[in-house]
ROTITOR-10001 format. One line per 4 residues: number of its first residue (from 1); their letters; for each residue x, y, z of C-alpha. Coordinates in steps of 0.25 Angstrom, whole numbers. Example, Ala and Ser with C-alpha at 12.3 -4.5 7.8 and 13.67 -1.06 7.14 Angstrom:
% residues 2
1	AS	49 -18 31  55 -4 29
//
This chain:
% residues 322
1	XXXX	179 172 16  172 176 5  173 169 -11  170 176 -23
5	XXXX	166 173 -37  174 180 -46  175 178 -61  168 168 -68
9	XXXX	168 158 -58  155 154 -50  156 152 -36  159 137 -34
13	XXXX	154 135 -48  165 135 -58  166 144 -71  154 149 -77
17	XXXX	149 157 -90  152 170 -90  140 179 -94  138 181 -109
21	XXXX	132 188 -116  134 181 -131  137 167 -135  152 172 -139
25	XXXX	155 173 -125  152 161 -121  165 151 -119  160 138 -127
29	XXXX	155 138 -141  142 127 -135  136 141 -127  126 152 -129
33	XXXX	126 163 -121  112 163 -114  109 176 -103  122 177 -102
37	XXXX	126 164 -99  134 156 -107  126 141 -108  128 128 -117
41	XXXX	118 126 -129  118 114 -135  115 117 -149  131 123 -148
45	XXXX	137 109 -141  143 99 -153  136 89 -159  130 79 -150
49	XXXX	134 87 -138  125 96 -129  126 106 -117  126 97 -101
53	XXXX	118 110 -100  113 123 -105  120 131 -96  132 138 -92
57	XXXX	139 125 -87  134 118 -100  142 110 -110  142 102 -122
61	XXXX	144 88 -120  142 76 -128  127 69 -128  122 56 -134
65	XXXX	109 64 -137  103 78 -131  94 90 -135  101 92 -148
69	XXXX	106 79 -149  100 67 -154  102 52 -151  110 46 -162
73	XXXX	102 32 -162  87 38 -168  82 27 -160  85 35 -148
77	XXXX	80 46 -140  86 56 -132  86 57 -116  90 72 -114
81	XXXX	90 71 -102  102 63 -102  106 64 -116  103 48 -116
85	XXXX	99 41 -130  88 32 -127  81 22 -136  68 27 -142
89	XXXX	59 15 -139  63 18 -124  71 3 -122  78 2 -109
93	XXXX	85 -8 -101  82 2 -89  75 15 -82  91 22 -87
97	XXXX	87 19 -101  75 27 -101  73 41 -105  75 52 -94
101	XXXX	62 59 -91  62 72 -82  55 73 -68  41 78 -76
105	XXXX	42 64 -82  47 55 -69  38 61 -60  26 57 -67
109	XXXX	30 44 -74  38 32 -72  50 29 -81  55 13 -81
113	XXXX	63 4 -90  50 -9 -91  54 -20 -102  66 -13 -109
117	XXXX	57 0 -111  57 14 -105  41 15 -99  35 28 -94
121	XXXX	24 27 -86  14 34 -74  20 32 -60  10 29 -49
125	XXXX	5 41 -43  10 40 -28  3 50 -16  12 60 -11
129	XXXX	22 54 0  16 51 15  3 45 8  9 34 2
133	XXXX	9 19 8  16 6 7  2 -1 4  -6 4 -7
137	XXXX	-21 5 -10  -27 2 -25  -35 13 -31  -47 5 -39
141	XXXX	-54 17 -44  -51 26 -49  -41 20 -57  -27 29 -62
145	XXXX	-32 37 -73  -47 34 -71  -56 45 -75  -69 45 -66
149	XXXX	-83 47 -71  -93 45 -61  -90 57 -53  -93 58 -38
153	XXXX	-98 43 -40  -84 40 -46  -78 29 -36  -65 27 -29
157	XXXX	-58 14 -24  -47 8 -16  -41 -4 -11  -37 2 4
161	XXXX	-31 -10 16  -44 -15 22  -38 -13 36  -37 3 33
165	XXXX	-47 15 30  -45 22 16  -44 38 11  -46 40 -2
169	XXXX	-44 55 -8  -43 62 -22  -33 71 -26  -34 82 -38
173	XXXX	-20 82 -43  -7 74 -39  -3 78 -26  11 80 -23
177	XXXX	13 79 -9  4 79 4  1 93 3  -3 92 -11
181	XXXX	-11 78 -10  -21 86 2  -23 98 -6  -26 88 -19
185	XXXX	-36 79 -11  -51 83 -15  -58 70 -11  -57 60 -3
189	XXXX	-63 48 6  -59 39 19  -63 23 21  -61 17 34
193	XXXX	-58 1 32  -72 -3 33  -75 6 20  -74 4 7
197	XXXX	-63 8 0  -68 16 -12  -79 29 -13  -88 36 -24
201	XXXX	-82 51 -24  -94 54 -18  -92 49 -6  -78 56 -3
205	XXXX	-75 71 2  -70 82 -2  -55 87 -1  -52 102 3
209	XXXX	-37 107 5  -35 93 11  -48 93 20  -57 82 20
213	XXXX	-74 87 20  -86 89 11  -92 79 -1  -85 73 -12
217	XXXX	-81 85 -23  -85 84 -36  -74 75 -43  -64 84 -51
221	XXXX	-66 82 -66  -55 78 -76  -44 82 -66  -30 72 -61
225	XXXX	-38 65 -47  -31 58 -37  -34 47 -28  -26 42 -17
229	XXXX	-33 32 -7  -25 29 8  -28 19 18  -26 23 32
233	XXXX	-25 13 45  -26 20 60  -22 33 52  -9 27 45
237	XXXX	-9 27 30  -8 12 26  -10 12 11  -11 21 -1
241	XXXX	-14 23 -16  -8 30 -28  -13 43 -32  -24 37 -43
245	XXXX	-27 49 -53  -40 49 -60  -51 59 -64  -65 62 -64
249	XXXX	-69 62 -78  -59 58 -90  -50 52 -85  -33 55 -87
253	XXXX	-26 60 -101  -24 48 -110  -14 48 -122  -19 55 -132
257	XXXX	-29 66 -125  -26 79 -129  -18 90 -121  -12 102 -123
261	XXXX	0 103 -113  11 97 -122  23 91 -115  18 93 -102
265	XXXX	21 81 -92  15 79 -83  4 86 -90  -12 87 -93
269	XXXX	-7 72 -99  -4 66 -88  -11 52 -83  -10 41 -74
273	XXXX	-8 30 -83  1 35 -94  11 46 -94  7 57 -104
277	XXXX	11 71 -109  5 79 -121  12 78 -133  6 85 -146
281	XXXX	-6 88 -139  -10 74 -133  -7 65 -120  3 57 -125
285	XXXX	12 45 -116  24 48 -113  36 36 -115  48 32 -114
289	XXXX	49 22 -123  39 15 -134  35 5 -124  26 18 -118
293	XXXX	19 20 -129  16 8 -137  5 2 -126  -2 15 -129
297	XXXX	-4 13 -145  -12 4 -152  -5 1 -164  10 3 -156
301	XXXX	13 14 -164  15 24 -153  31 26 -148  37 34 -139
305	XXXX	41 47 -146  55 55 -146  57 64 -133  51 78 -134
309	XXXX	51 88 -124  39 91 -114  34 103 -109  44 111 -101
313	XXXX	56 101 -104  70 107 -110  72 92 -118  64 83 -122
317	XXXX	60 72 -110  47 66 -115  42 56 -125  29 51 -128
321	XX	23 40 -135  20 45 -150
//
């Protein structure tokens, strides 16, 4: 048996716009006609309404606050996510409370309610998943955001289980997966147990396309680094590390240095130790509530400033401290 759409039905979709070509021709006074379509702007919805979406199937409903419409307390900002109204110092009773970031955001930081404030922080840079371990190895050097200035002398040390033999390895870049953490890997260096567990970069070897053989390279200058140390026990992975970024040379973006991507996140910005993005042409912290930023000023003047609109985004989902 055969089904046909006839008309302006969609085949197991309901109704749907008919083609336009001027807004006149569209059913509801809240549309525009857009390449033909029929689709929901906001600017036309009531006061205090907006579209669910800017499409066919959108409609005007009522919001406590949105892209056009502002919270009706001032000491509240906007969630356009969820057209929420959250307090401006960022208080919160929990996580719910907080502001809602986009996967940009929550990939690369950590979001909690600690002490009745919203807290944006770094998350711990885990190894892709088959390399991790239920016990962990300390990294004592370098430490997260250390920049190294001793070159090939430069040293690297570790905690491994004294019962089981040690690889250290360098990555240039984050690594994704498996695949990605062996192409990434330029350096690198095996203990057994009777060895000690740290090495001058000097006395490790090189690391081709995943292949193990030559001298130590020359360190890379003023690029992200990585370094992941293993333990290993009759060929069995026993113990393993964060990923501990660092660099050869300066060390990461503090607040304040200058950049030139503005709104990107994760951008040139970014650091182990602070959440940053460029805003007016410095590294600025990113927040979610005052609480962020007053650690970070001297005279407790800095807050966390009213959302804006990162680089690429269709709303604004970032604040920084100001």
């Amino acid at each position: 048996m055969f089904a046909f759409c006839l008309g302006a039905l969609g085949c197991g979709r309901g109704p749907v716009e008919p083609p336009c070509t001027s807004d006149a021709e569209c059913s509801a006074s809240s549309q525009v006609c857009t390449q033909g379509v029929c689709t929901c702007a906001s600017d036309r919805c009531p006061s205090r309404m907006e579209c669910s979406s800017e499409t066919a199937a959108g409609r005007c409903f009522a919001v406590l606050c949105g892209l056009r419409t502002a919270c009706q307390d001032p000491g509240d900002v906007c969630d356009a996510f969820h057209h929420q109204c959250r307090p401006l110092t960022g208080a919160c009773a929990q996580v719910g409370d907080c502001p809602t970031f986009d996967e940009r955001v929550s990939s690369n930081a950590a979001l909690s309610c600690t002490l009745g404030s919203c807290r944006l922080g770094t998350r711990e840079l885990l190894p892709p998943p088959g390399l991790t371990a239920s016990s962990s190895i300390a990294v004592g050097s370098p430490l997260p955001g250390q920049g190294l200035t001793d070159g090939v002398a430069s040293l690297l040390s570790w905690t491994a289980p004294l019962d089981a033999g040690s690889i250290a390895i360098v990555l240039r870049g984050f690594p994704t997966d498996q695949g990605d953490f062996a192409r990434r890997a330029v350096w690198g260096i095996s203990r057994t147990r009777f060895e000690p567990s740290h090495a001058a970069w000097s006395e490790g070897t090189a690391i081709v396309a995943g292949h193990w053989g030559g001298p130590a390279p020359e360190p890379p200058a003023n690029e992200p680094l990585y370094l992941f140390v293993e333990a290993v026990r009759e060929a069995t992975l026993v113990a393993a590390s964060a990923l501990v970024p660092f660099r050869f040379g300066a060390g990461f973006p503090q607040p304040g240095s200058p950049c030139d991507d503005e709104g990107v996140f994760p951008g040139s910005c970014l650091g182990p130790l602070l959440p940053l993005v460029c805003r007016n042409g410095a590294c600025a912290i990113l927040c979610a509530s005052h609480d962020d930023c007053i650690p970070h000023s001297t005279n407790h003047t800095l807050q966390c400033g009213l959302p804006f609109a990162g680089a690429g985004a269709d709303r604004p989902d970032l604040r920084a401290c100001e």
